[in-house]
LORO-87638 format. One line per 10 residues: number of its first residue (from 1); their letters; for each residue x, z, y of C-alpha. Coordinates in steps of 0.05 Angstrom, whole numbers, plus 32768, in hexadecimal, padded with zeros to 4 digits. Layout:
N
NUM> A> X:Z:Y  ... .
//
This chain:
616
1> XXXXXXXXXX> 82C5:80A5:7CA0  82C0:80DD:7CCE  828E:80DB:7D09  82BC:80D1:7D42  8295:80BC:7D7B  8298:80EB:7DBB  8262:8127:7DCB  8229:810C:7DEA  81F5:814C:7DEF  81EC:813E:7E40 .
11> XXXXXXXXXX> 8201:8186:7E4B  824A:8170:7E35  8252:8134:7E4E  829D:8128:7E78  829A:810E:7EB8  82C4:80E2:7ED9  82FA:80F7:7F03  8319:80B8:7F32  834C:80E9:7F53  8376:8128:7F45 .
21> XXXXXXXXXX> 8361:8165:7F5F  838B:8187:7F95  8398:81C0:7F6D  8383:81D9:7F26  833D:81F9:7F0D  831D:8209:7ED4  82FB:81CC:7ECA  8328:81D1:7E7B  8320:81B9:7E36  833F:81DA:7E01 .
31> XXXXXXXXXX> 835D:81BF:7DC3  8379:81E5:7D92  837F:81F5:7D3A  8376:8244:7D34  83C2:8245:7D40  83DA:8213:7D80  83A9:820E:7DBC  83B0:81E9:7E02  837E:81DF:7E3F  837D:8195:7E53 .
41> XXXXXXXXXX> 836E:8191:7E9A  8339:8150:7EB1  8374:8127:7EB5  8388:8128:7E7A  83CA:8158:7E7F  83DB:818E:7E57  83E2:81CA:7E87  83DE:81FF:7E53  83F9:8219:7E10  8420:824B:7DFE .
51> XXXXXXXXXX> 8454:8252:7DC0  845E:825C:7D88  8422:8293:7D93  83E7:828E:7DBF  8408:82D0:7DD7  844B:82AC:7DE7  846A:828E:7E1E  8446:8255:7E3B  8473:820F:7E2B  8436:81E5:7E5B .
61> XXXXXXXXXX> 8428:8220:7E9A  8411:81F2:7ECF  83CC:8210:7ECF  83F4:8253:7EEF  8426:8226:7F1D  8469:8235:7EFC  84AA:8239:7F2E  84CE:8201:7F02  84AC:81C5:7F2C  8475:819E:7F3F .
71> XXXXXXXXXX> 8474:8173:7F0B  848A:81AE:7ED0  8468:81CF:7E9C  8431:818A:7E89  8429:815A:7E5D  840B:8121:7E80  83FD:80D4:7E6A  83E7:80B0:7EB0  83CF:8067:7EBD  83EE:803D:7EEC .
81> XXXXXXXXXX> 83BA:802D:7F24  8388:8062:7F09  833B:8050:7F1A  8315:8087:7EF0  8317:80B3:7EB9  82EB:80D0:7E8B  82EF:80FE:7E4B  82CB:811E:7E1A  82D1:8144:7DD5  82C6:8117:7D90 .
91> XXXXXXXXXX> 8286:812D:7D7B  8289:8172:7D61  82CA:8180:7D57  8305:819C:7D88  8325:814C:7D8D  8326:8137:7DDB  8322:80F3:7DF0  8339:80E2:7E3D  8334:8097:7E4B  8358:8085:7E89 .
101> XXXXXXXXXX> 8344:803F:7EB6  8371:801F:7EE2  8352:7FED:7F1E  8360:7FB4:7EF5  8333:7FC8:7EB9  8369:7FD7:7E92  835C:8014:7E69  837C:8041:7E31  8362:8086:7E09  838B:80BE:7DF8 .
111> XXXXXXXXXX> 8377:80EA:7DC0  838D:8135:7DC1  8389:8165:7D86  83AA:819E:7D5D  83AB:8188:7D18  837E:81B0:7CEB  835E:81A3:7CA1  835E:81BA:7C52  839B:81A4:7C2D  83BB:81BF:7BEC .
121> XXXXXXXXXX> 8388:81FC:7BEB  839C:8216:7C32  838A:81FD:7C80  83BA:81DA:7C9B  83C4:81EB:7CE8  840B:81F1:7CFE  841F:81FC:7D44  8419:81B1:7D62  83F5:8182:7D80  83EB:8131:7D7F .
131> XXXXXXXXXX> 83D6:8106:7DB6  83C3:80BD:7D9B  83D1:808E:7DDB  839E:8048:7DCC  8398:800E:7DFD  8357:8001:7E07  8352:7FC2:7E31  837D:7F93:7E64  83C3:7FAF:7E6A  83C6:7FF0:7E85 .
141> XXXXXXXXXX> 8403:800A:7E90  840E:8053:7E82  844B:8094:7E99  8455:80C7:7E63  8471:8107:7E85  847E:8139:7E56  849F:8183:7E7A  8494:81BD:7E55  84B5:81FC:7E71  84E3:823C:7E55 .
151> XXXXXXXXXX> 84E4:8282:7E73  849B:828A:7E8E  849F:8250:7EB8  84E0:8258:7EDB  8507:821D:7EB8  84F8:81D4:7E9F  8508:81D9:7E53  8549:81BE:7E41  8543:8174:7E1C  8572:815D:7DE0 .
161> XXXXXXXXXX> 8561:8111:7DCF  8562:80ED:7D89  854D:80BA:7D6D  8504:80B5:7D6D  84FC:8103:7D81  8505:8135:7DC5  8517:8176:7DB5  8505:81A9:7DE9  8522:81EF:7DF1  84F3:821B:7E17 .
171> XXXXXXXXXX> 8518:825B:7E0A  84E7:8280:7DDF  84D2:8248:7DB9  84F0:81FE:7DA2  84C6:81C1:7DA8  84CB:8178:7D88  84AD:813D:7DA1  84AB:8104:7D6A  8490:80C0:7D88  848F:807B:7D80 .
181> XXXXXXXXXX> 848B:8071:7DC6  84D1:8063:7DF0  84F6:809E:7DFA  850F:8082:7E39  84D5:807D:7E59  84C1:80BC:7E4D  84F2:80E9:7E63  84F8:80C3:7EA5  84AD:80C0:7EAB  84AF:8075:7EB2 .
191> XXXXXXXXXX> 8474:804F:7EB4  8470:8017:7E7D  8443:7FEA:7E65  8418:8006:7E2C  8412:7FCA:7DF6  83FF:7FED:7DB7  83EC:8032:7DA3  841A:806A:7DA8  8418:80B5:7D81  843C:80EB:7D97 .
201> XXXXXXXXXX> 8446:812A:7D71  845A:816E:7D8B  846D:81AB:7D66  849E:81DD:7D53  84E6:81C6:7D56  84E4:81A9:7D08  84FA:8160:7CE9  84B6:8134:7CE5  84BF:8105:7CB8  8490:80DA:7CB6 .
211> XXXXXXXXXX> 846F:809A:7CD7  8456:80C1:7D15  841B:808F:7D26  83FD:8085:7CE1  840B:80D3:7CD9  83DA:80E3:7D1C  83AC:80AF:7CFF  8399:80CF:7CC4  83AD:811C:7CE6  8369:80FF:7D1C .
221> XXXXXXXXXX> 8341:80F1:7CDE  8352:812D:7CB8  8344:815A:7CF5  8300:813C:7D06  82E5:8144:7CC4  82F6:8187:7CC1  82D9:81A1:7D04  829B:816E:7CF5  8299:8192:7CB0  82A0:81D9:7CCD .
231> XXXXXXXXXX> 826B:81CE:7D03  823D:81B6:7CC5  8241:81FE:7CAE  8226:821C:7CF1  81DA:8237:7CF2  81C8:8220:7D32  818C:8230:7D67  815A:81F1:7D68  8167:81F3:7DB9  81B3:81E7:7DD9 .
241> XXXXXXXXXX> 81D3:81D9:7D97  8209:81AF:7DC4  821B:81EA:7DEC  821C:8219:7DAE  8242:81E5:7D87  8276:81EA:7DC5  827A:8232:7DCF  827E:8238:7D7C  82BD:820D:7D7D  82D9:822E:7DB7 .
251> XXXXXXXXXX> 82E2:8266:7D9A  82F7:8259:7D57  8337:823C:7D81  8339:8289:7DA3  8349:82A1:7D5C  8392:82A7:7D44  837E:82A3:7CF7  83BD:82B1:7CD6  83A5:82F1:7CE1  8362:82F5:7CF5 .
261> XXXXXXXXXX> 836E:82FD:7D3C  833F:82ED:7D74  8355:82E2:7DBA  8337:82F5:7DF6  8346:82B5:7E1C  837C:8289:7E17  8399:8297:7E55  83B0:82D2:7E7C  83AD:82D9:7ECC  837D:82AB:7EDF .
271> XXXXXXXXXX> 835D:82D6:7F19  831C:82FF:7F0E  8315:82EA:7F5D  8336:82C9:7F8C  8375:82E8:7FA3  8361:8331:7F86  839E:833D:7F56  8368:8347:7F20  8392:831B:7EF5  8399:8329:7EAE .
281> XXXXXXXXXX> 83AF:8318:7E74  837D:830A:7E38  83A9:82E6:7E01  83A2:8323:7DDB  836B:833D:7DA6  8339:8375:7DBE  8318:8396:7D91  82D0:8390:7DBC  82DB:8346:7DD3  82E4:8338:7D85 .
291> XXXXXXXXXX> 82A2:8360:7D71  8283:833C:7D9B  829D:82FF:7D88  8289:8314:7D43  8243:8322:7D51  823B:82D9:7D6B  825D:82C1:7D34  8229:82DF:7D04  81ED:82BD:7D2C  8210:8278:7D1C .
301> XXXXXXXXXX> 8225:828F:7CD3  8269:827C:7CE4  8280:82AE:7C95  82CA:8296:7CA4  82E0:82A5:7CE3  82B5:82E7:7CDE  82D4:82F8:7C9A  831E:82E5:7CB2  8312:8318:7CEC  8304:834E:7CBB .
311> XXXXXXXXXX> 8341:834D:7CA3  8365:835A:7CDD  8334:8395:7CEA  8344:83B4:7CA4  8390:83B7:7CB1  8383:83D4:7CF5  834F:8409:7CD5  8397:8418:7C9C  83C3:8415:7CDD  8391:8447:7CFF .
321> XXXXXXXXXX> 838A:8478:7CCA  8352:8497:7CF0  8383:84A3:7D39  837E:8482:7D74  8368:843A:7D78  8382:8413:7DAF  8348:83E0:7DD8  8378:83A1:7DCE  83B5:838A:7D9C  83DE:8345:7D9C .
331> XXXXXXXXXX> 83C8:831F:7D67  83FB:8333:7D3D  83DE:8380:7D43  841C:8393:7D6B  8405:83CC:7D94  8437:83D0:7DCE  8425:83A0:7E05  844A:83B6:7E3F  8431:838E:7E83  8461:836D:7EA7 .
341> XXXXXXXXXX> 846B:8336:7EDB  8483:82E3:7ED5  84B2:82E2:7F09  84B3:828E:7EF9  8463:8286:7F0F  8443:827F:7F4C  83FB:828D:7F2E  83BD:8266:7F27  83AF:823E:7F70  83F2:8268:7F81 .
351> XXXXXXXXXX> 83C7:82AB:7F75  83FF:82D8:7F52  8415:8308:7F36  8411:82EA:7EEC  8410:831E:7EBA  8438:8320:7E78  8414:8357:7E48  83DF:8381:7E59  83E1:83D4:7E70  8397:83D5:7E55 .
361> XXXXXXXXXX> 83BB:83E7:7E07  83C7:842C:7E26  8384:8438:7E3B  835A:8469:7E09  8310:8441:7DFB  82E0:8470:7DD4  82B4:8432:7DC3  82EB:840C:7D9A  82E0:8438:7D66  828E:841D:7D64 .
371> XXXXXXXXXX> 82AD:83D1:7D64  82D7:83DC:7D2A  82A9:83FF:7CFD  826C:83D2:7D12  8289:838A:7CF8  82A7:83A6:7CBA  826C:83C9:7C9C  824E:8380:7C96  827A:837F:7C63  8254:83B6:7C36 .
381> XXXXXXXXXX> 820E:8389:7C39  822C:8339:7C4B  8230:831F:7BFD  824C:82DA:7C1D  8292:82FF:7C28  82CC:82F6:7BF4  82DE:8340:7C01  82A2:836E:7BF4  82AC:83B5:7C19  82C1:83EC:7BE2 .
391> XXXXXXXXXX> 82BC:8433:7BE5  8303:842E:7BFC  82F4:8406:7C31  82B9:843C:7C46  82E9:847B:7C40  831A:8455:7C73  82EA:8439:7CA0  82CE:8487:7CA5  8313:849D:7CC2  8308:8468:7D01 .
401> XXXXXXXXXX> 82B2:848B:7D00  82CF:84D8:7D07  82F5:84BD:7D3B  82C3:84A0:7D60  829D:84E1:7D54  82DE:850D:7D72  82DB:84E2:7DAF  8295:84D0:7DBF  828D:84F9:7DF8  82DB:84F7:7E10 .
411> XXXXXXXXXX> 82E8:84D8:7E50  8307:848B:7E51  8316:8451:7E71  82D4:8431:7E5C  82CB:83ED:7E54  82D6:83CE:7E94  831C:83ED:7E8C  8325:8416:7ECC  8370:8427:7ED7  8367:8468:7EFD .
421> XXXXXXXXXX> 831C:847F:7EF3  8311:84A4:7EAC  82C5:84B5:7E9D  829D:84C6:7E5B  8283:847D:7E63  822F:847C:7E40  824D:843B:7E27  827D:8458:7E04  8257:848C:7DE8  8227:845A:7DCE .
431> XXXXXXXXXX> 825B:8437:7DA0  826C:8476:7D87  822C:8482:7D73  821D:8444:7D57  825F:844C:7D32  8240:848B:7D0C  81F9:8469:7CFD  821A:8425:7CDB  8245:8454:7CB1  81FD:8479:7CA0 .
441> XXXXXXXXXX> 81E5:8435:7C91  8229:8422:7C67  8224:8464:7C3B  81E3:8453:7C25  81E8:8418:7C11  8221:8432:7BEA  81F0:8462:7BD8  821E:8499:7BEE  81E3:84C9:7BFF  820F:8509:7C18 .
451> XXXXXXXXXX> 823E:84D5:7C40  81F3:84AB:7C61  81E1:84F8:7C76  8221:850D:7C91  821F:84CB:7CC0  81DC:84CF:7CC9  81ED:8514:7CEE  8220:8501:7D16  81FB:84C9:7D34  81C5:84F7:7D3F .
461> XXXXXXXXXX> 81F9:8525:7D6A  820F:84E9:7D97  81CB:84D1:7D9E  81B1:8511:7DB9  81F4:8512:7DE9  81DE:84D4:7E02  8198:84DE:7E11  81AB:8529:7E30  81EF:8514:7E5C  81E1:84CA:7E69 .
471> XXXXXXXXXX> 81A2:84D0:7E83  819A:84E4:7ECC  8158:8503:7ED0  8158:8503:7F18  8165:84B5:7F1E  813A:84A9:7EE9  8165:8479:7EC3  81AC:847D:7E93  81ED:8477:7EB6  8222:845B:7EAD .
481> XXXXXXXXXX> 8247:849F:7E98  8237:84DF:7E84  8219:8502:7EBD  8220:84D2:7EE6  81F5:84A1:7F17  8217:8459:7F11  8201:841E:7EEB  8220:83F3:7ECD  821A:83B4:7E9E  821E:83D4:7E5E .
491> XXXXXXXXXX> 81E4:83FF:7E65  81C1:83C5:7E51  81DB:83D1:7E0B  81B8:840D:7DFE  8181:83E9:7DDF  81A4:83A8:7DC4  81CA:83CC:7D99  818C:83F3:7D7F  819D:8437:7DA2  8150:8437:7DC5 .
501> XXXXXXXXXX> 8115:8402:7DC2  8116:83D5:7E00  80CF:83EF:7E0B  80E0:8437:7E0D  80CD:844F:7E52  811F:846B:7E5F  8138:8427:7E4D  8106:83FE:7E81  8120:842E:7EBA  8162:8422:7EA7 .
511> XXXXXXXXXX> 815A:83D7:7E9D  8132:83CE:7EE4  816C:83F1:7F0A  81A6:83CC:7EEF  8182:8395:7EFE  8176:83AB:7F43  81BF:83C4:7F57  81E8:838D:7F2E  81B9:834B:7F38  81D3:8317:7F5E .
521> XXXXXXXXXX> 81B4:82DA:7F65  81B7:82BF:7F1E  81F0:82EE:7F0D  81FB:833F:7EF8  8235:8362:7F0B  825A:8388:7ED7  8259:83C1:7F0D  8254:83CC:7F58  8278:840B:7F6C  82C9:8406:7F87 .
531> XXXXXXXXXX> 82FD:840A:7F4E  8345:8407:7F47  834A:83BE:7F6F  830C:83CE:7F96  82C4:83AE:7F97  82B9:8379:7F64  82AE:8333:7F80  829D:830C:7F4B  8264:8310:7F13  827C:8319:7EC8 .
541> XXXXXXXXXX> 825B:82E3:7EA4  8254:8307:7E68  822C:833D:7E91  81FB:8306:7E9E  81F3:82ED:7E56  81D9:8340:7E41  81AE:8339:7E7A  818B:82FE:7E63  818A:8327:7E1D  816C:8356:7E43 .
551> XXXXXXXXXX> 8136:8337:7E69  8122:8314:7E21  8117:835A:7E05  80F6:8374:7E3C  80C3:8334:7E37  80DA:830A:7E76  80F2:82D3:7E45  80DC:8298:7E6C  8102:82B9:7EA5  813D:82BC:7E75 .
561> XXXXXXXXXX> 8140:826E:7E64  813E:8266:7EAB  817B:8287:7EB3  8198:8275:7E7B  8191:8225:7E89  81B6:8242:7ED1  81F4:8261:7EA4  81F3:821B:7E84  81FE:81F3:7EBB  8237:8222:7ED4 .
571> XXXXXXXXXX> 8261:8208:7E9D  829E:81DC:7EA3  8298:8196:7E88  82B9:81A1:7E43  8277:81D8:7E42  82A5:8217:7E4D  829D:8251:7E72  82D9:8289:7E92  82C9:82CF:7E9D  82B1:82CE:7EE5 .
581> XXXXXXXXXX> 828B:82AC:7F16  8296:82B1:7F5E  824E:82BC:7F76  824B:82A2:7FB7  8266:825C:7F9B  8254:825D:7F4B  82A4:824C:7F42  82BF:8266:7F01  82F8:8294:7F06  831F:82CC:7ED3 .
591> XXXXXXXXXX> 833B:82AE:7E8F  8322:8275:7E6F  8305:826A:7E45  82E7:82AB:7E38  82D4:82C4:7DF6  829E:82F3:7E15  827C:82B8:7E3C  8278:828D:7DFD  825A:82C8:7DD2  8224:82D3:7E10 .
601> XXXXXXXXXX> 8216:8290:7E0E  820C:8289:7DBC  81E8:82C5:7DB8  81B5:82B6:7DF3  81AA:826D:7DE3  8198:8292:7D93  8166:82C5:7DAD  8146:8291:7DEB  8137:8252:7DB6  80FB:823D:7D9E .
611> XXXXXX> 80FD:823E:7D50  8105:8203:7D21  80C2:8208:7D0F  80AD:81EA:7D51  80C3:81A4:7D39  8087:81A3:7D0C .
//
């Protein structure tokens, strides 16, 4: 039997929440089968999932106020009387657990999850979710409210009833609800009394049949044992395994693994800062969030997830065919993702405009070219991989390296994506080169001498570009670009990724004055200067994580825990982080949850622990 007992590592621990909140936060759990994911808010509600694609419309888009209603786009089971309520994940796995009280002591649990295991020699994870309703104690009586919206948030789907089933036509997409719980009652939102357990299923519009409560029974014991199983297979730090364990799961739900996929967030226009119009929308795959991703992936030995992402690489490196790369796709690799606006929602706290789509796709980003060739020549020395990188393999992936040798030193958008400032970014520049050296490194071990010399050369051209252009001599530190005088975050890079040794005199200049211009408190700032939206007023989380790298290589390490127990306690209760943090009050803000933030924390909480062998 599966371990099903809730997370108790004390930094995961739910707390209880006796009243709703005025308005939404990001105080989230996700849930979710590498196919279907939804935020669950602290009471309990679905406010967020979008279908039949974490890139679709959103069917639950409360969590950006949709014009439909007050009551439209949830999923909500409420108690009668309500007293408290708590929730928490089952242990190690991405099953939550909300147990609602009312003032009488009568209490019930509801169980949320996307089915997921190994049947029939494939995963099993279609797009839909259970929640397992169980009365707990006295006789609580309970109001299902089920209102899933159509055309970005502008209508109430339309409802056809049968028998035991709702169907709901959002538009885009066509639900069905299959219950054994009275269909009266829930589409009037009645409250009834709650005298034996109830399942719910919800997926695409498709006959179920089946008993649906012995069906969720066995789906909730199927699913634990697979995430239990899966986090088994994690290499793990001997310090914060519960927050690792947490980020780990969060974002294997970020990936869309039908084809390899990985999400920047799971929700788009969720403000960078309060009521800046920084609002954008992540549900897409960039190719430097998903290095990332892939780097901390390779800390925790998570070979499946990495592997799956390699795939979708290699038929972007064919698409390619050594020409422009684009800095984001959809997760199907569709390139054209025009921005536009939902006329249907109000925004997050009413903070519009909500974006559809993202303008970033038309943006040139030299160092895309560094993030695709960096993950896939793992696959020339990683014997755990089912595919093994061929010669072929090499011979494409040099295509993508002569590009990033054409452009190294071409002006871009950079990183940070500015809309209307275009600078041969260092960062850039260094992905480029580091682009050149792993092919050097991939050649040889192919023992392609000519081709490990050839590579060798060209990284030896960017290299001296970068140590000429990038370094202002009369600052005394790298900028930002070439010939320039800014800092920014990324500098920080240049010796994480091997470029210099954090020791070398140029890289302690350059460390001490990021750290004097961006440090804020117990944050960094991406940057400081004005862009396209004007000065930044929030700190990038992930920004923060590289500084903590930093300060480890530069031998402040126990300075580094310090801060690092600080990034900790910043997350919400399901152990989550978004991508920024409003200084001045430590609340989160930008998309949640944030691919970046999780990898930050991974990677830091990897490098910061004391090693196993100091339980001797």
């Amino acid at each position: 039997m599966p371990d099903s007992r809730p997370d108790s590592h004390p930094d995961l621990v739910l707390q209880s929440a006796a009243a709703a909140p005025s308005q939404h936060d990001l105080d989230l759990a996700p849930i979710g089968n590498c196919a279907a994911a939804a935020l669950i808010d602290r009471r309990g509600r679905f406010i967020w999932a979008c279908c039949p694609r974490v890139d679709g419309e959103p069917v639950f888009s409360s969590l950006l106020n949709p014009s439909a209603g007050d009551d439209a786009g949830i999923w909500a089971v409420e108690i009668e009387d309500q007293a408290e309520i708590t929730q928490d994940y089952i242990r190690n796995t991405a099953c939550l657990r909300t147990v609602l009280t009312d003032r009488q002591g009568g209490s019930l649990e509801v169980i949320d999850f996307a089915p997921r295991f190994h049947q029939m020699g494939r995963t099993f994870r279609p797009w839909a979710f259970y929640r397992l309703v169980r009365p707990l104690s006295g006789t609580p009586r309970i109001r299902v409210c089920l209102r899933p919206t159509g055309n970005w948030g502008s209508d109430l789907a339309r409802e056809t009833v049968g028998s035991s089933h709702v169907r709901y036509d959002c538009g885009a997409a066509a639900m069905r609800l299959t219950t054994n719980a009275p269909l009266t009652y829930l589409r009037d939102c009645q409250t009834f009394r709650l005298e034996g357990p109830l399942a719910f299923h919800l997926g695409l519009d498709e006959p179920y049949p089946a008993d649906v409560l012995n069906d969720a029974e066995h789906m909730l014991r199927a699913t634990t044992a697979y995430w239990q199983s899966w986090v088994r297979t994690l290499y793990l730090p001997l310090e914060w395994q519960g927050a690792v364990i947490r980020a780990a799961i969060a974002l294997k739900l970020c990936s869309f693994e039908e084809t390899g996929a990985i999400v920047a967030a799971l929700t788009t226009s969720v403000p960078e800062a309060p009521g800046t119009e920084r609002n954008w929308d992540y549900r897409y795959c960039w190719i430097r969030d998903a290095y990332y991703v892939v780097r901390a992936l390779n800390r925790l030995g998570c070979a499946d997830m990495l592997e799956s992402y390699l795939v979708y690489l290699r038929n972007l490196t064919d698409r390619s065919a050594g020409g422009h790369v684009q800095p984001l796709y959809s997760v199907s690799l569709e390139p054209e993702l025009y921005e536009r606006l939902a006329p249907g929602m109000n925004g997050y706290r009413g903070m519009g405009p909500v974006r559809i789509g993202n303008q970033a796709y038309e943006h040139f980003q030299h160092d895309v070219y560094g993030q695709m060739v960096l993950p896939l020549t793992q696959s020339f020395f990683d014997e755990r991989f089912l595919h093994q990188g061929t010669i072929y393999d090499f011979h494409a992936l040099e295509k993508v390296g002569e590009r990033a040798f054409a452009m190294y030193d071409k002006p871009d958008a950079g990183l940070w994506e500015f809309r209307t400032i275009a600078r041969v970014h260092t960062y850039s520049a260094l992905l480029c080169w580091a682009a050149c050296d792993r092919l050097a490194n991939a050649a040889s071990s192919l023992g392609l001498v000519e081709r490990t010399m050839y590579w060798v050369e060209r990284a030896n051209t960017i290299r001296r570009a970068i140590e000429e252009r990038a370094w202002n001599a009369e600052k005394g530190y790298f900028a930002g670009s070439f010939g320039g005088e800014e800092v920014d975050a990324s500098l920080l890079q240049l010796f994480e990724l091997g470029f210099l040794p954090a020791d070398d005199p140029r890289c302690v200049a350059t460390f001490a004055e990021v750290e004097r211009q961006l440090r804020h408190g117990d944050n960094l700032y991406r940057y400081v200067e004005p862009d396209d939206f004007g000065e930044p007023e929030t700190a990038f989380n992930f920004c923060t994580f590289w500084y903590i790298e930093a300060l480890h290589m530069m031998g402040r390490t126990e300075e580094a825990r310090d801060l690092f127990e600080a990034m900790l306690a910043r997350r919400t209760h399901s152990g989550l982080l978004s991508e920024d943090v409003k200084v001045d009050t430590g609340e989160l803000w930008g998309n949640f949850p944030q691919t970046y933030s999780l990898v930050g924390l991974i990677t830091c909480a990897a490098l910061l622990s004391k090693p196993w062998t100091a339980i001797r």
